[in-house]
C-alpha positions, 0 to 999 in steps of 0.5 A: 296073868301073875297071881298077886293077892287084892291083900299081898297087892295093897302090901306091895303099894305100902312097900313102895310108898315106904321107898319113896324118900322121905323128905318127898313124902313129907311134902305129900299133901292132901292126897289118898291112896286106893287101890282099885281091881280095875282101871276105869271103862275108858281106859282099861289098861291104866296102871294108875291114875292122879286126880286133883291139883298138883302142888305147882297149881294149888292157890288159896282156893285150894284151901278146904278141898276134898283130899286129891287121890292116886289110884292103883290098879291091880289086875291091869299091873297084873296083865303086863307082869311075867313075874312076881319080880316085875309086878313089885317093879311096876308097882313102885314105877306106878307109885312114884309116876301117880306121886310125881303128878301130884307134884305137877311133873307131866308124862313127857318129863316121866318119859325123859326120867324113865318112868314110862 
């Protein structure tokens, strides 16, 4: 497994939130980001992981909710990297993957865009 720093890790996140353009940034709403060292027990492997309401799903209930949250997962990303070059790869693929649910894209559409 590659060795990327929990620290030099979170950098490579903020460098792939910072790629992402900015009038998609801008419509980001209510969302966190976290980095976790692991996927969660049923699902080991899980690069990252969206959870709360897409953009397309939210109505007036949705108001005062609690933040949604993209998580990232460190040493899963690291296990499947060879090189450093991949591991900045899959970062921005798993940045741009946990944003897109936010926006209510599914797998299926992230398949057919590439982004597996």
């Amino acid at each position: 497994m590659i060795e990327v720093s929990p620290a030099h890790f979170e950098e490579l996140v903020a460098e792939a939130l910072e790629a992402v353009p900015a009038e998609l940034v801008v419509l980001v709403d209510n969302v966190i980001f976290v980095i976790e060292e692991e996927g969660p027990d049923d699902d080991p492997d899980l690069l990252g992981l969206y959870e709360g309401v897409a953009l397309t799903e939210r109505d007036s209930a949705y108001a005062g909710s609690l933040p949604d949250r993209i998580t990232i997962y460190r040493n899963p990303t690291l296990r499947i990297c060879d090189t450093y070059d991949d591991v900045v790869e899959e970062v921005n693929i798993t940045v741009v993957h946990e944003i897109a649910h936010h926006f209510g894209i599914d797998d299926d559409r992230l398949h057919e865009l590439g982004y597996d």
